[in-house]
N, CA and C of each residue as an Amber inpcrd file, in Angstrom:
protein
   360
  13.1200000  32.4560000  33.4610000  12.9840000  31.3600000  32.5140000
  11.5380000  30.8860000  32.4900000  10.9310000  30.7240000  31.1620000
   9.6690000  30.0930000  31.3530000   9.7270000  28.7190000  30.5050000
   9.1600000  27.8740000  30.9620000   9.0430000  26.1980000  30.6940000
   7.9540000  26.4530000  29.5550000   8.1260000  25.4380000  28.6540000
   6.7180000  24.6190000  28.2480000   6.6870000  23.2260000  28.4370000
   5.2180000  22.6310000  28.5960000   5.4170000  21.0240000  28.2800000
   3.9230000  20.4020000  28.0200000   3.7190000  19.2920000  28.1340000
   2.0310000  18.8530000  28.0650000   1.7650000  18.0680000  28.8910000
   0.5080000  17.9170000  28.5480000  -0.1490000  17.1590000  30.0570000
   0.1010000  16.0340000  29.9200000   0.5060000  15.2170000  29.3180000
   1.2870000  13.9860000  29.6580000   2.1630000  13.5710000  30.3720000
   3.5510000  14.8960000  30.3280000   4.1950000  14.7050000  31.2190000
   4.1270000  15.9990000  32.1990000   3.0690000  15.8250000  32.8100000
   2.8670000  16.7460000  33.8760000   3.3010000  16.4410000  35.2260000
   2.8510000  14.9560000  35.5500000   3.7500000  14.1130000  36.8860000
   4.8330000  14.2030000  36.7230000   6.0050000  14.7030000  36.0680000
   7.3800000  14.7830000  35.5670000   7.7970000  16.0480000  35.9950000
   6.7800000  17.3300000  36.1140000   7.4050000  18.3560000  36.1620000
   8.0290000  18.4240000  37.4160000   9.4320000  19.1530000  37.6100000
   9.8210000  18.9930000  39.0890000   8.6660000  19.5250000  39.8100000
   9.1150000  19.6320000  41.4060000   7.8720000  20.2510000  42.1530000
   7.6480000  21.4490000  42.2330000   9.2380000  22.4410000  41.9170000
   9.3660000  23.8250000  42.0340000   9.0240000  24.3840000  40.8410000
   8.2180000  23.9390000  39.5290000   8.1490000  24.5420000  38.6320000
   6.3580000  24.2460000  38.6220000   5.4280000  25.3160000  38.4780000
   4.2650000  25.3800000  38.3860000   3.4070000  25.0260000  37.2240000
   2.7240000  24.4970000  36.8180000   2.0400000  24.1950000  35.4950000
   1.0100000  25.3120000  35.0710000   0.7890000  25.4130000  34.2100000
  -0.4190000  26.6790000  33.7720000  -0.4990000  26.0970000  32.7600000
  -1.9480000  26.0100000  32.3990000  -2.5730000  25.6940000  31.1160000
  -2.6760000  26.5670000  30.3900000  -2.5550000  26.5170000  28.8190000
  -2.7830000  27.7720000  28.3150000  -4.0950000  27.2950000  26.9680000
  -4.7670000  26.4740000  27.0410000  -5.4640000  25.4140000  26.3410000
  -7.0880000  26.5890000  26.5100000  -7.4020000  26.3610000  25.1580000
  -9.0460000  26.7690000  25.0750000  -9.9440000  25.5400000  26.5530000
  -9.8950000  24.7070000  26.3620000 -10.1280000  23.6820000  27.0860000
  -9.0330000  22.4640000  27.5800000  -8.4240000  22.6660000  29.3490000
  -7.9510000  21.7550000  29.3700000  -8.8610000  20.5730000  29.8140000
  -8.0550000  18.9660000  29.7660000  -8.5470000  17.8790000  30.1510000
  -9.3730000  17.9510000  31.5360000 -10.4800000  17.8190000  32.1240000
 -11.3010000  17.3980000  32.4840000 -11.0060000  17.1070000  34.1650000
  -9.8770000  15.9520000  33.7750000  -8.8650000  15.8240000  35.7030000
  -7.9820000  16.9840000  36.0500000  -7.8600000  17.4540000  34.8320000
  -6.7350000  18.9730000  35.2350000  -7.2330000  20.0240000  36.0730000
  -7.1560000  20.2110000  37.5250000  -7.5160000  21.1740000  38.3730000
  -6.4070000  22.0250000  38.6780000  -5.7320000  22.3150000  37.9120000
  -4.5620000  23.3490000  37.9110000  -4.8290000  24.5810000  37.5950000
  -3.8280000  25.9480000  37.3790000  -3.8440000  27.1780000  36.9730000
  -4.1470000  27.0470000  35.2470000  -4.6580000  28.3090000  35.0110000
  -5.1680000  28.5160000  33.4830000  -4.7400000  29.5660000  33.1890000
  -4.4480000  29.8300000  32.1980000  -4.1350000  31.6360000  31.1860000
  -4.8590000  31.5940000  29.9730000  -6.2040000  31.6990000  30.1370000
  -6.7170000  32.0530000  28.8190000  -6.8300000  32.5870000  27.6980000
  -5.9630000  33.9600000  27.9600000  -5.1880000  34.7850000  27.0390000
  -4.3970000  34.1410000  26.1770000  -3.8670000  32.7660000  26.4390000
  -2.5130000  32.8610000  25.0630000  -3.4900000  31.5230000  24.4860000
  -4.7480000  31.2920000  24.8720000  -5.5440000  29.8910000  24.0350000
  -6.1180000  30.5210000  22.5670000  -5.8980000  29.1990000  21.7950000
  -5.8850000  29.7630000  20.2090000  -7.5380000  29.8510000  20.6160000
  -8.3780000  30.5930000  19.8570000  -9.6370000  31.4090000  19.3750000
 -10.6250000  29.9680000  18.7360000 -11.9090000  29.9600000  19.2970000
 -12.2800000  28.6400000  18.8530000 -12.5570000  28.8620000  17.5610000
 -13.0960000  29.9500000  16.3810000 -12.9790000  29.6580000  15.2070000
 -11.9560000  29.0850000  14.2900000 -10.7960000  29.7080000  14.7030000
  -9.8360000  29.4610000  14.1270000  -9.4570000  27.9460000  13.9710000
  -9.3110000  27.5380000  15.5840000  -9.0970000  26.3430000  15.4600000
  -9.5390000  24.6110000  14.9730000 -11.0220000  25.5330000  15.5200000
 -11.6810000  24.3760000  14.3170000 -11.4210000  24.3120000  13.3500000
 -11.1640000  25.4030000  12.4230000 -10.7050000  25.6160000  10.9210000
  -9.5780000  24.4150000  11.0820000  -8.7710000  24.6910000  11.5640000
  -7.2160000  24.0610000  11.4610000  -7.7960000  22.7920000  11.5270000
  -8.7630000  21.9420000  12.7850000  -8.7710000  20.4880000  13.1420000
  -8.8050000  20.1670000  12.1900000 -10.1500000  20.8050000  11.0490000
 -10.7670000  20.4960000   9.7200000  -9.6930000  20.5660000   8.8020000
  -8.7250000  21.2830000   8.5420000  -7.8260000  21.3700000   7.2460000
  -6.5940000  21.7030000   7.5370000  -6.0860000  20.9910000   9.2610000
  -4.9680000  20.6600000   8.9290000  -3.5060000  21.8630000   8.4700000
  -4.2570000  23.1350000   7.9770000  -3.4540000  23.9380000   7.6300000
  -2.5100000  24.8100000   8.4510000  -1.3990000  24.6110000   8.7000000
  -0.5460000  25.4780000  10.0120000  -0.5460000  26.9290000   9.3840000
  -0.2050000  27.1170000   8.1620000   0.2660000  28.2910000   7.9780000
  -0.9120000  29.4590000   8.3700000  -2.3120000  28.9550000   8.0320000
  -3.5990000  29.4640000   8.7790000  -3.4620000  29.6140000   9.9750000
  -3.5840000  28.7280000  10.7080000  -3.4120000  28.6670000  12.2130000
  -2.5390000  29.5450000  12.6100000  -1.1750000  29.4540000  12.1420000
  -0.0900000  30.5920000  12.7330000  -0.1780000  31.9570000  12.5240000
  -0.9670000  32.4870000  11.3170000  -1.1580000  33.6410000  11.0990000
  -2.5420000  34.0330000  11.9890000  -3.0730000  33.4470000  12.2040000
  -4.3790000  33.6900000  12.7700000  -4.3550000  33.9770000  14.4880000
  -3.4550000  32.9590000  14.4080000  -2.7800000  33.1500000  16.3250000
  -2.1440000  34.1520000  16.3000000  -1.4190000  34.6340000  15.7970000
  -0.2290000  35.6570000  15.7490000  -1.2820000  36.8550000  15.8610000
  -2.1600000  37.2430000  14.7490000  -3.0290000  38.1660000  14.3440000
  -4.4020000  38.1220000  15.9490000  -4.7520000  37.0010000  16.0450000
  -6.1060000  37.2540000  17.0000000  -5.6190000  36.8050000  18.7410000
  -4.7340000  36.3650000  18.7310000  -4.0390000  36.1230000  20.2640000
  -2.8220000  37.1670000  20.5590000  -1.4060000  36.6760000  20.0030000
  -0.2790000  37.5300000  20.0190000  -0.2070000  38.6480000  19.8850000
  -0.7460000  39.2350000  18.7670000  -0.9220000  40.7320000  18.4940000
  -1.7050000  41.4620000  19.6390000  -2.2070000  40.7480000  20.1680000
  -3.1020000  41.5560000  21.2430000  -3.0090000  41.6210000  22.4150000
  -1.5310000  41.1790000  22.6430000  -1.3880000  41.0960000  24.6130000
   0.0960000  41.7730000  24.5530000   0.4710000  42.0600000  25.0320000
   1.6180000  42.8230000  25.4210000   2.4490000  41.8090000  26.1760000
   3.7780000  41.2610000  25.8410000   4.6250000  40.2530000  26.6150000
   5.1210000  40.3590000  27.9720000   5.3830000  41.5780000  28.1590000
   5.6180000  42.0950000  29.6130000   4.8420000  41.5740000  30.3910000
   3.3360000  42.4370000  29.9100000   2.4530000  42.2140000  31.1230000
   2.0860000  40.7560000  31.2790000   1.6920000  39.8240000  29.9210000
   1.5170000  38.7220000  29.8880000   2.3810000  37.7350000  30.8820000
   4.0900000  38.2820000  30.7320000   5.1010000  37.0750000  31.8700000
   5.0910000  37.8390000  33.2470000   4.1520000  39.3230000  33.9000000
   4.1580000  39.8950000  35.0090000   2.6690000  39.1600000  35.4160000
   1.5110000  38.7270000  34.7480000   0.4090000  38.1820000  35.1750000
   0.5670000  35.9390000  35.3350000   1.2490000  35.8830000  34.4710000
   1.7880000  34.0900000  34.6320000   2.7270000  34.6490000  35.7270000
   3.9810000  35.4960000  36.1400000   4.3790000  35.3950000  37.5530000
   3.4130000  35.3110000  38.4200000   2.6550000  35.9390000  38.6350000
   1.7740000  36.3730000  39.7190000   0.7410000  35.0260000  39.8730000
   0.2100000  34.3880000  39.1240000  -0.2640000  33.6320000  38.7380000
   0.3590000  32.5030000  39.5880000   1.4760000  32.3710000  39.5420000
   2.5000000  31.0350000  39.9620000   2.9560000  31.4270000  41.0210000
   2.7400000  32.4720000  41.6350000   2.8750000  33.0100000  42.8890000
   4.4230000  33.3440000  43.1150000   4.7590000  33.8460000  41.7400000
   6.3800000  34.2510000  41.3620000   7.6050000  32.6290000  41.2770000
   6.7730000  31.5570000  41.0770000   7.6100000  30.5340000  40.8530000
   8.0080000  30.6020000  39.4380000   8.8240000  29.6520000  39.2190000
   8.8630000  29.1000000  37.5380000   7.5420000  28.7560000  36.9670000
   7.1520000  28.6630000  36.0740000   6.2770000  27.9920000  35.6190000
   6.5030000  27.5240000  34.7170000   5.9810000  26.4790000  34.0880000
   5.4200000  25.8540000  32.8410000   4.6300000  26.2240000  31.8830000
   4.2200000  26.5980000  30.5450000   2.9820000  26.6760000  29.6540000
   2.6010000  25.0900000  29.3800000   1.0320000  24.9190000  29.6520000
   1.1410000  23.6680000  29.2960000   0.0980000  23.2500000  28.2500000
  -0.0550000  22.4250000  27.5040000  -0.8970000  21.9060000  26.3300000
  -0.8290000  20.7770000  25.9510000  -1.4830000  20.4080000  24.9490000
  -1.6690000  18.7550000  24.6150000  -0.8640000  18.0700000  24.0380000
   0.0890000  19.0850000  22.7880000   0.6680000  17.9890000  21.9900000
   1.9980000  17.8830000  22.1940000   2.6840000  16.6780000  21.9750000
   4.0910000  16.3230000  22.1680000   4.7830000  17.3290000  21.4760000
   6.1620000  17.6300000  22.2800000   7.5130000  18.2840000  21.7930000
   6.9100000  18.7990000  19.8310000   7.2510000  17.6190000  19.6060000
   7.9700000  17.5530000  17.8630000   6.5400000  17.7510000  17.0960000
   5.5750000  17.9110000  17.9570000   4.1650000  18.2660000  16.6160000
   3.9540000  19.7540000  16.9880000   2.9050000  19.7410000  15.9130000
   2.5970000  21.0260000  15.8210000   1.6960000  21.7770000  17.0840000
   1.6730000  22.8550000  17.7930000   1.1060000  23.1890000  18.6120000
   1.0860000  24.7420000  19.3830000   0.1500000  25.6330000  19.3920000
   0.1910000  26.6470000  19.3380000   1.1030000  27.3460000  20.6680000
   1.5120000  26.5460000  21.7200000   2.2560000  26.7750000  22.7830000
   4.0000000  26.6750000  21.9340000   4.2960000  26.5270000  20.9570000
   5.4240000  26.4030000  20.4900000   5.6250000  27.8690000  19.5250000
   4.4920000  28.7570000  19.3060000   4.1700000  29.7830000  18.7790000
   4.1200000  31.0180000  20.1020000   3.4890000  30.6590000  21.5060000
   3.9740000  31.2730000  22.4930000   5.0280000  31.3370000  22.9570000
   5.9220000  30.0410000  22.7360000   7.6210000  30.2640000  23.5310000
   7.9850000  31.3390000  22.1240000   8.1610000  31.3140000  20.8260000
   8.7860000  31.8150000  20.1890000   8.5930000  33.5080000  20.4500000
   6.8580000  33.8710000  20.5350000   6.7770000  34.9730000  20.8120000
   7.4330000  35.6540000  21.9210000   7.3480000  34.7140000  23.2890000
   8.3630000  34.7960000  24.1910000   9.9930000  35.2650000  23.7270000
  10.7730000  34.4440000  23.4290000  11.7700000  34.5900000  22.7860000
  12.1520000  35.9760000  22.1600000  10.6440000  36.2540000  20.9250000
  11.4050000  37.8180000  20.4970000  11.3710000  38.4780000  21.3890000
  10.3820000  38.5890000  22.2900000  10.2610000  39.4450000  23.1480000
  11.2320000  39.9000000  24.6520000  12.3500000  39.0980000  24.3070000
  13.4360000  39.1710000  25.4040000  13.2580000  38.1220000  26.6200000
  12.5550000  37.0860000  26.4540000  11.9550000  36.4130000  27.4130000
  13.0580000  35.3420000  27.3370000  13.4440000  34.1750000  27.9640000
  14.2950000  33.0750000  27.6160000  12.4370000  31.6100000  28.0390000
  12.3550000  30.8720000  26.8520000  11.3240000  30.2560000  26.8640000
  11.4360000  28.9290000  26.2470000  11.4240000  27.9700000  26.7930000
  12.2920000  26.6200000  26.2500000  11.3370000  25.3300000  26.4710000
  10.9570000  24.3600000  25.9480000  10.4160000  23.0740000  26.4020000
  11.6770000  22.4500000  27.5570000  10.5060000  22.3990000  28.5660000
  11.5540000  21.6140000  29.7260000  11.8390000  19.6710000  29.2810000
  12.7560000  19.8730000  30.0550000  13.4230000  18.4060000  29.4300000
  13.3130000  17.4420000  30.4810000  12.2340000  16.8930000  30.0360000
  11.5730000  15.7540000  31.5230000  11.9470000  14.4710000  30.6610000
């Protein structure tokens, strides 16, 4: 099973489940694990801050992140990573907005993975 959630509720996560950032840049106090591989591409995303447009953003992630990692190896390197615990994907924005870690659980998902926002 792999978690998502954000750094808000990061003091929430139980203790047995590991956090990993998956953020171009996380926050600053965050001295946790990172996966740079699934962070959206800084052109892109500026595009989006500027105009807002998802359907850009999602094709662009899909095309310059997703398309280019293999899911296997991607949930055999976050095991290893977490030192074979559960983990978390983690990022900035709440549940119900838009956010490119909600584009990683799904890819998860096709890919035979079970990938869910944890329920803190």
């Amino acid at each position: 099973m792999i978690f998502t959630s954000y750094f808000a509720k990061l003091g929430k996560l139980p203790p047995d489940v590991i956090p990993i950032s998956i953020c171009g840049k996380a926050p600053d106090w965050y001295k946790g694990l990172q996966y740079k591989k699934l962070a959206p591409k800084y052109q892109f995303f500026i595009e989006w801050k500027r105009t807002h447009d998802n359907a850009y953003y999602i094709e662009y992630f899909e095309q310059e992140v997703l398309a280019q990692l293999n899911s296997d190896i991607v949930f055999e390197e976050l095991s290893a990573l977490s030192g074979g615990q559960t983990f978390a994907l983690i990022c900035y924005e709440r549940p119900g907005d838009f956010c490119h870690r909600h584009l990683v659980a799904d890819w998860f998902c096709k890919n035979g993975y079970r990938c869910e926002e944890i329920d803190i």
